[in-house]
Every structure is written in structure tokens, then in C-alpha cells.
SEZA-608992 format. One record per residue: residue in three letters; x, y, z of N, C-alpha, C in turn. Coordinates in steps of 0.001 Angstrom, whole numbers. Layout:
<nodes>
Ala:X:Y:Z:X:Y:Z:X:Y:Z
...
</nodes>
This chain:
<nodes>
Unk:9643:-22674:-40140:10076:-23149:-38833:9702:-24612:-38677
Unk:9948:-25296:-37996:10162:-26808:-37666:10255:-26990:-36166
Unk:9031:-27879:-35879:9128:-28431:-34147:10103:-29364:-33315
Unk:10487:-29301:-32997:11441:-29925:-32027:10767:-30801:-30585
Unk:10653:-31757:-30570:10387:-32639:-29312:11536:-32462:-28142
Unk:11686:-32218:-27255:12565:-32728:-26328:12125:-33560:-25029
Unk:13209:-34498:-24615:12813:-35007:-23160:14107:-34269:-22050
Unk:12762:-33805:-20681:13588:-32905:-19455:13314:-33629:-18973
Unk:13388:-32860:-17229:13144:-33870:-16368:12129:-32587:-15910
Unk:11109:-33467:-15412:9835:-32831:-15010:10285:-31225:-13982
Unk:10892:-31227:-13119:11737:-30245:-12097:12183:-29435:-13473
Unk:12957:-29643:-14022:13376:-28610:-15453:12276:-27752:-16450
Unk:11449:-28688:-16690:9792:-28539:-17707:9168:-26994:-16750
Unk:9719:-27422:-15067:8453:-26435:-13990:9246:-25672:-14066
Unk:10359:-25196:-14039:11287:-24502:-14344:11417:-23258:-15442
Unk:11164:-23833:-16148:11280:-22919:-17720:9923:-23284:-18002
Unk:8965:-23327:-17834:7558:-22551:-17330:7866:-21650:-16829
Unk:7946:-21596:-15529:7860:-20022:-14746:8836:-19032:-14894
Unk:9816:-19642:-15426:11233:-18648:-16238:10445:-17910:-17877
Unk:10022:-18907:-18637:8924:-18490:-20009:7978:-17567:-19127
Unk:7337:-17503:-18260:6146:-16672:-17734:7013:-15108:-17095
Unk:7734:-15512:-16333:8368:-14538:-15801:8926:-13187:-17096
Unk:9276:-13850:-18298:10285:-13126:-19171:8983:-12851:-20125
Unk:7901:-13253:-19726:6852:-12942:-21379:6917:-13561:-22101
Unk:7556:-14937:-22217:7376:-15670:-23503:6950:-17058:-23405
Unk:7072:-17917:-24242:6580:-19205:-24134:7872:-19728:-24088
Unk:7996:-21539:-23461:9287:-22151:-22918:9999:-22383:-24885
Unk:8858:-22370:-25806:9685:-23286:-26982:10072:-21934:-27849
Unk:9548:-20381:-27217:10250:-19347:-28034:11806:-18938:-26807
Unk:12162:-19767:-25979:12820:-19575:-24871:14025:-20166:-25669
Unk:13760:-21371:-25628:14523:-22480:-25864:15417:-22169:-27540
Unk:14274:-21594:-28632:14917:-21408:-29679:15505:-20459:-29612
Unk:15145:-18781:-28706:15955:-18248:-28665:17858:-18461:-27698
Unk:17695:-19797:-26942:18825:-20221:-26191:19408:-20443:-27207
Unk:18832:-21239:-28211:19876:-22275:-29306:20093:-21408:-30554
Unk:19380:-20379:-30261:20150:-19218:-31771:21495:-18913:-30947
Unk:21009:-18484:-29701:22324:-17452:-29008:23607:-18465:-28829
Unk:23608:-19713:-28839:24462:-20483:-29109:24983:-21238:-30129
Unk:24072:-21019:-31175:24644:-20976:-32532:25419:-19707:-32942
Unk:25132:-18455:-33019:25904:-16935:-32870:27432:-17297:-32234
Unk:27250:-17441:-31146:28585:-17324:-30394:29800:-19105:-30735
Unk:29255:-19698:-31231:29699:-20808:-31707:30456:-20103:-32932
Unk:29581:-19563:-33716:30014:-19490:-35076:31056:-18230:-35254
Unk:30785:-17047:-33942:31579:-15968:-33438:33260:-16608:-33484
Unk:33102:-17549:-32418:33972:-18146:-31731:35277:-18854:-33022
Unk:34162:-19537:-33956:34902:-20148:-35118:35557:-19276:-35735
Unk:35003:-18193:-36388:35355:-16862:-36852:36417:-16712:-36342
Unk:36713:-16126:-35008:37924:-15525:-34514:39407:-16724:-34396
Unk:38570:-17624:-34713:39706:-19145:-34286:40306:-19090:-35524
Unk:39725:-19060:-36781:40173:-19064:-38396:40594:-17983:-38306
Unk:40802:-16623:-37561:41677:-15325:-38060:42731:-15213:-37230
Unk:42882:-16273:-36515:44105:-16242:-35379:44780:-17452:-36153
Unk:44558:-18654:-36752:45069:-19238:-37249:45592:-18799:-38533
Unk:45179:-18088:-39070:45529:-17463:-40553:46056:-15880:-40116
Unk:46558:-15812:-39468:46939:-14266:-38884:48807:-14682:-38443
Unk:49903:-14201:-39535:50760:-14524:-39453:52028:-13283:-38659
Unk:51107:-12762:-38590:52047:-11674:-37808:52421:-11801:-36511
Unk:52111:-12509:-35803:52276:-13188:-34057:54113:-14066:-34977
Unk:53777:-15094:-36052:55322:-15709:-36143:55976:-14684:-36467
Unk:56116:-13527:-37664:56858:-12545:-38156:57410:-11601:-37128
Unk:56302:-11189:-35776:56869:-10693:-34637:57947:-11734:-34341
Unk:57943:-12904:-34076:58717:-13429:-32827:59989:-14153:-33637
Unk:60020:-13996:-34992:61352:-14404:-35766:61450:-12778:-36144
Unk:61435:-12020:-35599:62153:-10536:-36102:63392:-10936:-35722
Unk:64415:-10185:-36153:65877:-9826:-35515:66079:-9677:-33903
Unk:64953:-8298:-33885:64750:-7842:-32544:64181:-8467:-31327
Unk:63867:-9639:-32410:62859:-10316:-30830:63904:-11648:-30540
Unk:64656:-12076:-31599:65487:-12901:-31647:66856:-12397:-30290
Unk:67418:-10997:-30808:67716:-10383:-29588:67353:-10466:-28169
Unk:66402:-10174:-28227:65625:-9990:-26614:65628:-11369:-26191
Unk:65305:-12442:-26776:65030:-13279:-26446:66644:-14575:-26133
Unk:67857:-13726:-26040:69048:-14043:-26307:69480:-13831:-25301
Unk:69073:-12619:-24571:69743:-11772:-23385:69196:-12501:-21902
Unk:69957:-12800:-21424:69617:-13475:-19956:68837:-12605:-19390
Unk:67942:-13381:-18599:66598:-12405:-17670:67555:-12651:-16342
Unk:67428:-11309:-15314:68407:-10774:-14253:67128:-11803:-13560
Unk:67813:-12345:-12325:67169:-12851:-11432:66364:-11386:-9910
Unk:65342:-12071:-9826:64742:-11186:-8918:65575:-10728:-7362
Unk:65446:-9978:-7151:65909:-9319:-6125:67139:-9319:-5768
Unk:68064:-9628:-6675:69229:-9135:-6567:69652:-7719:-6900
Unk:70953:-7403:-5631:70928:-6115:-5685:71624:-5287:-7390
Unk:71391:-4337:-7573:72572:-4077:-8470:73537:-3523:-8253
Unk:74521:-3633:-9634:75865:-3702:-9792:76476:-2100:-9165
Unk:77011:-1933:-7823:77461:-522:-7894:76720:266:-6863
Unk:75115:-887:-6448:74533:32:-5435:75105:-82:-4307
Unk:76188:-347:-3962:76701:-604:-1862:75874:-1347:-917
Unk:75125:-2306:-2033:74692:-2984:-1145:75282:-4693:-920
</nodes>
């Protein structure tokens, strides 16, 4: 492990004191556990970004035949009545 210096602002320092006291721990096992949990979800985050970018089935859906279809056919405007109801 390796120490880390930081500068807060004094109001922040009193802060995470009594947040470290409150939870049972000390502010610099606080702090490393903040910056694991945001290294995790960083690297989560990357993960899912590289399998959505390399995940080709979203284009293969939307150049199908069928979607080419659907996507051909005029969308009916809202609240018009339909064809045949007497209205």
C-alpha cells in the first residue's frame, strides 16, 4: 500500500472525521475505500461501453428486411378517427 497526501478544506477534514467515526473506520480507510468503489464502477462502466460497441446485432436488427418494412409504412397520426367508424 502507498500514502496519499491530500488538501480539503478544513469544514470537509470535520466532516469525514465524524462520517470515519460514525461508520467505524478511519477517514484514509474511507477515502480508499471511495476510490476503489470508483475505480470498480469506472471500469464496470468501460466494460459494458466495449460490449455495446462491439455488439452488432442492434445494426443486423435495424437493416433486417422486416425492420426496413416497418420502418417504410407511414405512422397514422394521433387521434384521428378510423376508417368506417361513423364518426
Amino acid at each position: 500500500m502507498k500514502n496519499l497526501t491530500i488538501t480539503v478544506e478544513d469544514s470537509v477534514l470535520e466532516w469525514a472525521r465524524v462520517e470515519a467515526a460514525r461508520r467505524g473506520t478511519s477517514v484514509s480507510r474511507m477515502v480508499g475505500d471511495f476510490m476503489a468503489e470508483m475505480q470498480q464502477r469506472e471500469d464496470a462502466y468501460e466494460r459494458a461501453y466495449l460490449a455495446w460497441r462491439t455488439d452488432e446485432r442492434g445494426w443486423k436488427i435495424q437493416n433486417a428486411p422486416e425492420a426496413r418494412a416497418r420502418s417504410a409504412m407511414p405512422a397514422r397520426a394521433g387521434g384521428l378517427a378510423e376508417a368506417g367508424s361513423g364518426e
